[in-house]
TORLO-870065 format. One record per atom (N, C-alpha, C): residue number from 1; residue in one letter; x, y, z; atom name. Coordinates in Angstrom, 3 decimals. Example, Ala and Ser with C-alpha at 12.3 -4.5 7.8 and 13.67 -1.06 7.14 Angstrom:
! residues 2
(1; A; (13.190; -5.690; 7.800); N)
(1; A; (12.300; -4.500; 7.800); CA)
(1; A; (13.200; -3.300; 7.800); C)
(2; S; (12.850; -2.250; 7.080); N)
(2; S; (13.670; -1.060; 7.140); CA)
(2; S; (12.900; 0.030; 7.870); C)
! end
This chain:
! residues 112
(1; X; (14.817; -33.028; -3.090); N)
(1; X; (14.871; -34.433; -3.430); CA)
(1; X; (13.538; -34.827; -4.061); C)
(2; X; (13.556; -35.236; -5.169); N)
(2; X; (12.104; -36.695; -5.758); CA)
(2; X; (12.483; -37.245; -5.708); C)
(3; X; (11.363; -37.978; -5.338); N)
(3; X; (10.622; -39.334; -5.369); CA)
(3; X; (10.092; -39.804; -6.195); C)
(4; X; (10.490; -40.906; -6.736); N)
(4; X; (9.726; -41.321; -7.880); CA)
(4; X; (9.338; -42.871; -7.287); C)
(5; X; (7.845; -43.500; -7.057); N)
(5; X; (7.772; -44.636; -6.064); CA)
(5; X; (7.913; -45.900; -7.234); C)
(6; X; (8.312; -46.992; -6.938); N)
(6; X; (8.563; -48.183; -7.960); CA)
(6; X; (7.043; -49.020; -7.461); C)
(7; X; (7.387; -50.322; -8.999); N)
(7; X; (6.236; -51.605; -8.441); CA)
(7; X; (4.653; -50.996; -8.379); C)
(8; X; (4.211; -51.547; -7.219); N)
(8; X; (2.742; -50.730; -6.789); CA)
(8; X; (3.088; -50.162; -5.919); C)
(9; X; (3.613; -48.699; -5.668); N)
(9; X; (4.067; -48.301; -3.840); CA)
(9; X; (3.074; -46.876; -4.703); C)
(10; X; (3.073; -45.905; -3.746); N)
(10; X; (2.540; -44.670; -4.131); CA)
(10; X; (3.347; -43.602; -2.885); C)
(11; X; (3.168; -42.548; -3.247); N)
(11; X; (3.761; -41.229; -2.198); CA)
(11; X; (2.167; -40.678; -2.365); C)
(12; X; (2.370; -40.534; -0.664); N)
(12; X; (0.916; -39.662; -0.044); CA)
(12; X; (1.178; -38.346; 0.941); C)
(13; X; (0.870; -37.285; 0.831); N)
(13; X; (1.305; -36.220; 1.252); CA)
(13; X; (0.166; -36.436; 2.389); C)
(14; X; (0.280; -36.557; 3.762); N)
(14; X; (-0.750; -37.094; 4.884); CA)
(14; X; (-1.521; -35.756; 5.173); C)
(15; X; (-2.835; -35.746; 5.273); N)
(15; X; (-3.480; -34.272; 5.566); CA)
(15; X; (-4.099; -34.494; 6.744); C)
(16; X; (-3.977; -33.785; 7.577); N)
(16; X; (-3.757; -32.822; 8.872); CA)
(16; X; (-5.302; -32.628; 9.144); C)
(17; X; (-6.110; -33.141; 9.911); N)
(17; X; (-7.157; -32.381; 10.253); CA)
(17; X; (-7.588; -31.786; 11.897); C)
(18; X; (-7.784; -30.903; 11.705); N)
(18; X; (-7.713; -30.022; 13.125); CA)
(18; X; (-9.430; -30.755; 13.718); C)
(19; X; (-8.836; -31.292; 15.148); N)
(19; X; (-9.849; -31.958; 15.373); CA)
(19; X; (-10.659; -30.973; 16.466); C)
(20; X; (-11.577; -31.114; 17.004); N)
(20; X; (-12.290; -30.614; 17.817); CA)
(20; X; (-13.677; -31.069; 18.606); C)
(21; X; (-14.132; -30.660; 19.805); N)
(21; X; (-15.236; -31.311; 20.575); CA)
(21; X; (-15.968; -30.493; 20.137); C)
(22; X; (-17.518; -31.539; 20.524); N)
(22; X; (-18.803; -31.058; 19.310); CA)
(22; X; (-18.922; -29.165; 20.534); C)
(23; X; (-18.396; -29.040; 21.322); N)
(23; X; (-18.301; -27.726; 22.200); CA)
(23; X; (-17.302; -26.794; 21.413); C)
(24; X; (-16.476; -26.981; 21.090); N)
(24; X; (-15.474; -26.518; 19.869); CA)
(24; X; (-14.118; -26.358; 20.602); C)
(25; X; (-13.812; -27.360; 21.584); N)
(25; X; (-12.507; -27.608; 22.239); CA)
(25; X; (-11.369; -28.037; 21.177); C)
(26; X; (-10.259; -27.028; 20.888); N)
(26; X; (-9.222; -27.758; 19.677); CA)
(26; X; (-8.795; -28.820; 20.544); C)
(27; X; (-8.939; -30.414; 19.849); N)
(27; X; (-7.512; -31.080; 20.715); CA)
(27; X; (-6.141; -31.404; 20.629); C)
(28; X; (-5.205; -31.267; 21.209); N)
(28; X; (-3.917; -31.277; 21.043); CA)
(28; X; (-3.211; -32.741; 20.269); C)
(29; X; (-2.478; -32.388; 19.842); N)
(29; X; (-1.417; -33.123; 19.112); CA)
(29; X; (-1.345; -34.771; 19.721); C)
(30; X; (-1.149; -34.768; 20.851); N)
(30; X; (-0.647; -35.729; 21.886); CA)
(30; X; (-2.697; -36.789; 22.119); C)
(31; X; (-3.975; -35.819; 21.943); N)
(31; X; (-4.753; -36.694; 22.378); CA)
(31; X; (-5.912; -37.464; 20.644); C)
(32; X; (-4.810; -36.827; 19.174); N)
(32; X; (-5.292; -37.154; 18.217); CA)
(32; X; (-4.897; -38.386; 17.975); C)
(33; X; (-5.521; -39.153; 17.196); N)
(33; X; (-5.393; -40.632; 16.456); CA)
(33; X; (-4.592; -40.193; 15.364); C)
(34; X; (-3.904; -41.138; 15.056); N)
(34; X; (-3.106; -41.085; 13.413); CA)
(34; X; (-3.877; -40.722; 12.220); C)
(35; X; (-3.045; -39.619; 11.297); N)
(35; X; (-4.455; -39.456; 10.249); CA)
(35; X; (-4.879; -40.809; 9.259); C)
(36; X; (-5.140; -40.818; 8.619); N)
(36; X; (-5.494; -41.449; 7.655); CA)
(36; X; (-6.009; -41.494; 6.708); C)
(37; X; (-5.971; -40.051; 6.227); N)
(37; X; (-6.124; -39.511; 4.797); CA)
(37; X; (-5.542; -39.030; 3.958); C)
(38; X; (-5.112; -38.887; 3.261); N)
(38; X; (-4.162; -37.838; 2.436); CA)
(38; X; (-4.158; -37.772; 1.156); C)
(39; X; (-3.704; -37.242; 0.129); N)
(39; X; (-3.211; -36.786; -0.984); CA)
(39; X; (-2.403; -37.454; -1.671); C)
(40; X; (-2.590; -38.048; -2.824); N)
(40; X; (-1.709; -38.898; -3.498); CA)
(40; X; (-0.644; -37.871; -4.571); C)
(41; X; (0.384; -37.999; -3.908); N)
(41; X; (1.407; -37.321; -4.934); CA)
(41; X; (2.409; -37.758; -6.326); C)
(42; X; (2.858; -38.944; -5.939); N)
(42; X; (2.737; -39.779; -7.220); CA)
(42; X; (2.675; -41.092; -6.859); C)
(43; X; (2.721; -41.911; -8.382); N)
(43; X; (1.889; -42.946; -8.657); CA)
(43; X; (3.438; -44.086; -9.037); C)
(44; X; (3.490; -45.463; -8.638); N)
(44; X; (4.091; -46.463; -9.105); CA)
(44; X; (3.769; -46.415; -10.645); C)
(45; X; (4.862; -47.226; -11.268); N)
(45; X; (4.085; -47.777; -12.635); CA)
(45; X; (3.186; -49.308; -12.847); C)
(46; X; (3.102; -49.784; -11.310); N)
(46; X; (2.390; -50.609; -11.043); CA)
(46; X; (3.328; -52.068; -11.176); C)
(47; X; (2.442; -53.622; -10.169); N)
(47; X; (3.097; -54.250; -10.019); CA)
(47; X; (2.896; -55.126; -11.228); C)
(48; X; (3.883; -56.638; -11.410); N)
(48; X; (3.913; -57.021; -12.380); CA)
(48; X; (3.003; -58.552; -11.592); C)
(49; X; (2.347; -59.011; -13.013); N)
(49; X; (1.560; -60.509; -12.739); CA)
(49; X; (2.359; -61.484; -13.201); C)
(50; X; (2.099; -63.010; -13.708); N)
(50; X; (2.815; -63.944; -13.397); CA)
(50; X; (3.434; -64.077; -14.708); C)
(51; X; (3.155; -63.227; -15.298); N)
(51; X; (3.260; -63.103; -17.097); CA)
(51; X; (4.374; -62.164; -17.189); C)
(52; X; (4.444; -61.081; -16.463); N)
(52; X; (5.725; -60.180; -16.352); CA)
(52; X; (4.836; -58.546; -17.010); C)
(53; X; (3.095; -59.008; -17.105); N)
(53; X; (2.805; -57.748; -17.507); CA)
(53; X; (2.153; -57.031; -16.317); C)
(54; X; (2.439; -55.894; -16.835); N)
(54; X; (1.953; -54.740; -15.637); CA)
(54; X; (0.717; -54.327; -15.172); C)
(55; X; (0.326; -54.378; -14.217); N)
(55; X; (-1.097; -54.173; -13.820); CA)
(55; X; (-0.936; -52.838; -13.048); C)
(56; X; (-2.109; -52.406; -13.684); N)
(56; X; (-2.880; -50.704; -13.759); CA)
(56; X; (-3.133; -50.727; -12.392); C)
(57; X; (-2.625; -49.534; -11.857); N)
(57; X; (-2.693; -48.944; -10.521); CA)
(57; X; (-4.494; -48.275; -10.451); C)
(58; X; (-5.038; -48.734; -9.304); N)
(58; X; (-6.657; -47.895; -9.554); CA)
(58; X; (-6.666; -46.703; -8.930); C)
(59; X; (-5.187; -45.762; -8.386); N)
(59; X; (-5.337; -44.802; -7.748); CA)
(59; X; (-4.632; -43.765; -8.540); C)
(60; X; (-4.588; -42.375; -8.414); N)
(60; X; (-4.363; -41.599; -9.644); CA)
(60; X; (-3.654; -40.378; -8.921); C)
(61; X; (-2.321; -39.874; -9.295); N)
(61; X; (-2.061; -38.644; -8.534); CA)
(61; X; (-3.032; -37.506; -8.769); C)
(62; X; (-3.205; -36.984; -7.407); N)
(62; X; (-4.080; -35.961; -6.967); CA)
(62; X; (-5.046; -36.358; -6.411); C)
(63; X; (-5.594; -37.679; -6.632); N)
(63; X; (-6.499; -38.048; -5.791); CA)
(63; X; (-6.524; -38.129; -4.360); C)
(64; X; (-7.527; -37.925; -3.532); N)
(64; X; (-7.436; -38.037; -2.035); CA)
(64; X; (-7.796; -39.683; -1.833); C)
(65; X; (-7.204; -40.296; -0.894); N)
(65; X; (-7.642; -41.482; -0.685); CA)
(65; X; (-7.395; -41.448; 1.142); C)
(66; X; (-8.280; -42.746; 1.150); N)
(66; X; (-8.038; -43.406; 2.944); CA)
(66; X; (-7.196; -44.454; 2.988); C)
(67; X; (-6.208; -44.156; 3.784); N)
(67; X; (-5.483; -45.400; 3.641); CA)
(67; X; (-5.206; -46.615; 5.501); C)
(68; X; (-4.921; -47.191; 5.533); N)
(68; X; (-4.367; -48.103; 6.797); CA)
(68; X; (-3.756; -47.067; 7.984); C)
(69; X; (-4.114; -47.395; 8.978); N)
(69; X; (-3.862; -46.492; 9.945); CA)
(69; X; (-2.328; -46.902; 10.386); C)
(70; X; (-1.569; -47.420; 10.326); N)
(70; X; (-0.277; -47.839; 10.611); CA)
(70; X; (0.582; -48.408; 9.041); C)
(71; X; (-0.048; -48.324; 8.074); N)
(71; X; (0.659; -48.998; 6.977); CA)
(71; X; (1.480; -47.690; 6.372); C)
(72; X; (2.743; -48.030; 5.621); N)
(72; X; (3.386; -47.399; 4.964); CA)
(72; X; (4.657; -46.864; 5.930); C)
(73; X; (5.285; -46.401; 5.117); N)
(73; X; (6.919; -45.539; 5.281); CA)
(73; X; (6.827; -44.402; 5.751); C)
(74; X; (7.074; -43.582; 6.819); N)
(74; X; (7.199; -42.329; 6.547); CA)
(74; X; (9.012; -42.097; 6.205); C)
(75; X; (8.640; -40.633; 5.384); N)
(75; X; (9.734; -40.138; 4.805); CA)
(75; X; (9.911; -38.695; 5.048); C)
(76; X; (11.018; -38.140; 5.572); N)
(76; X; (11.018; -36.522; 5.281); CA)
(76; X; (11.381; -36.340; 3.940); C)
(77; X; (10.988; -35.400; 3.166); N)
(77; X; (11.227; -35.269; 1.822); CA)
(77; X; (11.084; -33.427; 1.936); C)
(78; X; (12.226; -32.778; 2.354); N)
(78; X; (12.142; -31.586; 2.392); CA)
(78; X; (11.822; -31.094; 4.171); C)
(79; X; (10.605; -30.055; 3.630); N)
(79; X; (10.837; -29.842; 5.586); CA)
(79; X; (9.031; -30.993; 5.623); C)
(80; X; (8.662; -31.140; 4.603); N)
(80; X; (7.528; -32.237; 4.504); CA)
(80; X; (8.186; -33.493; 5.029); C)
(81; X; (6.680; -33.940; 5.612); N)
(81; X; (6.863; -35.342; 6.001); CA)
(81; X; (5.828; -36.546; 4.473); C)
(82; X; (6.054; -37.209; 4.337); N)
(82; X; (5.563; -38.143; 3.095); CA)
(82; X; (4.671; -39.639; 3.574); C)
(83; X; (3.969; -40.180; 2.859); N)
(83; X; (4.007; -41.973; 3.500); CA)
(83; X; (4.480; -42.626; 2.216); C)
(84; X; (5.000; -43.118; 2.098); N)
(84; X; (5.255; -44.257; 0.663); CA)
(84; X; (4.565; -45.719; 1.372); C)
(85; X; (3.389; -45.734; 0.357); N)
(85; X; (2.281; -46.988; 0.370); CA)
(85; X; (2.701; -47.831; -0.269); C)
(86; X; (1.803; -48.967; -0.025); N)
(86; X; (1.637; -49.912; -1.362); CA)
(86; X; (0.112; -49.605; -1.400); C)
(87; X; (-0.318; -50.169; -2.760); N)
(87; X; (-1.488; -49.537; -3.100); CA)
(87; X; (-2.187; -50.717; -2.409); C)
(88; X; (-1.929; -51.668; -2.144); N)
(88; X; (-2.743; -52.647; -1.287); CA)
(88; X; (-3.322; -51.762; 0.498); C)
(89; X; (-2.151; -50.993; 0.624); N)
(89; X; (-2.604; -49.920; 2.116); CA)
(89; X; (-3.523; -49.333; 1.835); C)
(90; X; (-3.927; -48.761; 0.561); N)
(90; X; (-5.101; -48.096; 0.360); CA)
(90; X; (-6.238; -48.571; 0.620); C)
(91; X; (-7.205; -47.761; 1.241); N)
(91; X; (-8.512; -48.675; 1.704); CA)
(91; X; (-9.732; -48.175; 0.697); C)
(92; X; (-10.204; -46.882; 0.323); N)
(92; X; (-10.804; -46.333; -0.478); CA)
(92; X; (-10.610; -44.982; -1.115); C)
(93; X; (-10.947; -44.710; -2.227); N)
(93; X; (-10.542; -43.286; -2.393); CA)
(93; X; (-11.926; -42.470; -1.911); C)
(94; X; (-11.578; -40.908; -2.034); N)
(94; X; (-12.146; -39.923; -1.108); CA)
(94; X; (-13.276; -39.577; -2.544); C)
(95; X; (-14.045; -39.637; -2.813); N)
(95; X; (-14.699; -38.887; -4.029); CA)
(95; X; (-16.211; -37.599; -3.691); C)
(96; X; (-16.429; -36.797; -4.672); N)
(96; X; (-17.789; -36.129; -3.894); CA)
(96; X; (-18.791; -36.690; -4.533); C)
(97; X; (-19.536; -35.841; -3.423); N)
(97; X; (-20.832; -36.558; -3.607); CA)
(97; X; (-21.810; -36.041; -4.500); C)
(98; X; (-22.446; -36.818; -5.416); N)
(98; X; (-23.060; -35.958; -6.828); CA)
(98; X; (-24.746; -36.036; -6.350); C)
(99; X; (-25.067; -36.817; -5.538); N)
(99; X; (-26.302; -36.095; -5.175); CA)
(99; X; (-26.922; -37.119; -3.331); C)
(100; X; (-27.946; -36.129; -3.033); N)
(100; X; (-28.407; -36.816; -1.662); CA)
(100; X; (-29.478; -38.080; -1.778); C)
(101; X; (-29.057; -38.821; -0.743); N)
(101; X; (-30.148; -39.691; -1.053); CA)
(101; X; (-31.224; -39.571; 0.511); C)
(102; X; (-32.080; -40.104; 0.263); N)
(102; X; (-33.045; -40.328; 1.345); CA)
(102; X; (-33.101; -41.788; 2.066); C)
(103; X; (-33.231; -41.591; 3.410); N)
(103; X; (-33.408; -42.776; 3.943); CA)
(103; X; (-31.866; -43.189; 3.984); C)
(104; X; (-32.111; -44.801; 4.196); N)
(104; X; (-30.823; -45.158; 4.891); CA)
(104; X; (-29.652; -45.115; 3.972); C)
(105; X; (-28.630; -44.942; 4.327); N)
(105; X; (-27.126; -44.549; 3.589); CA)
(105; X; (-26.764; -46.467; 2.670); C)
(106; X; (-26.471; -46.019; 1.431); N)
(106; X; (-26.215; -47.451; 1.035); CA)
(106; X; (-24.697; -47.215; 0.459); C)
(107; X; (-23.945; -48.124; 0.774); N)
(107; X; (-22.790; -48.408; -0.276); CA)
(107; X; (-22.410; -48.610; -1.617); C)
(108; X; (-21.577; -47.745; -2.579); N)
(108; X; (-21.847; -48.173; -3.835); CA)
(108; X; (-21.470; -49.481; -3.919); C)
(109; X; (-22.647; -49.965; -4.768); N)
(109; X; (-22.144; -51.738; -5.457); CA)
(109; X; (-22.913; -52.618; -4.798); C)
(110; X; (-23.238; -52.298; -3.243); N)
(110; X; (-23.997; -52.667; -2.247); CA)
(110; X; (-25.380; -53.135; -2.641); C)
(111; X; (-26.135; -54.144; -2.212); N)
(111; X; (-27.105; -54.236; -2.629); CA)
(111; X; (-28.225; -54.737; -1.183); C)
(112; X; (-29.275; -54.205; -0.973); N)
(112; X; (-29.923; -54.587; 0.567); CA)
(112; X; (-30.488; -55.666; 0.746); C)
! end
């Protein structure tokens, strides 16, 4: 089966992270929090404004993003499980980091 998501919604393939104590205890299934990261698999063609024109989605398939810890659909889509978002669930995308800084951690855009 595809999926193809309408409006602003997106499909996120949820990624799995194996958690563990700073001792290196795996913890089980039952004592993890919900993830809240994943993989964007595809993209809406975005929602419409008051004009009827379409506004540009800022998230991009393949990208990793963070999204709402309870927001979205889940879906089986195969023996996979899926989330279908709205891109408003999205909280930030995942990007690397192009260099270190010193001293205290600042936010991009942020200003002290």
């Amino acid at each position: 089966m595809n999926l193809q998501p309408l409006g602003d919604r997106l499909i996120v393939e949820v990624l799995e992270e194996e958690m563990s104590t700073a001792s290196g205890i795996v913890l089980p299934d039952t004592a993890k929090e919900k993830p809240q990261r994943g993989r964007v698999l595809a993209v809406g063609p975005g929602a419409r404004d008051e004009h009827g024109k379409r506004i540009e989605m800022d998230v991009a398939e393949g990208e990793e993003v963070v999204f709402s810890k309870y927001g979205g659909s889940e879906v089986r889509l195969g023996a996979d499980e899926v989330l279908i978002l709205r891109e408003s669930d999205v909280l930030a995308k995942v990007t690397p980091r192009t260099r270190k800084r010193k001293g205290k951690r600042e936010l991009a855009g942020a200003t002290a």
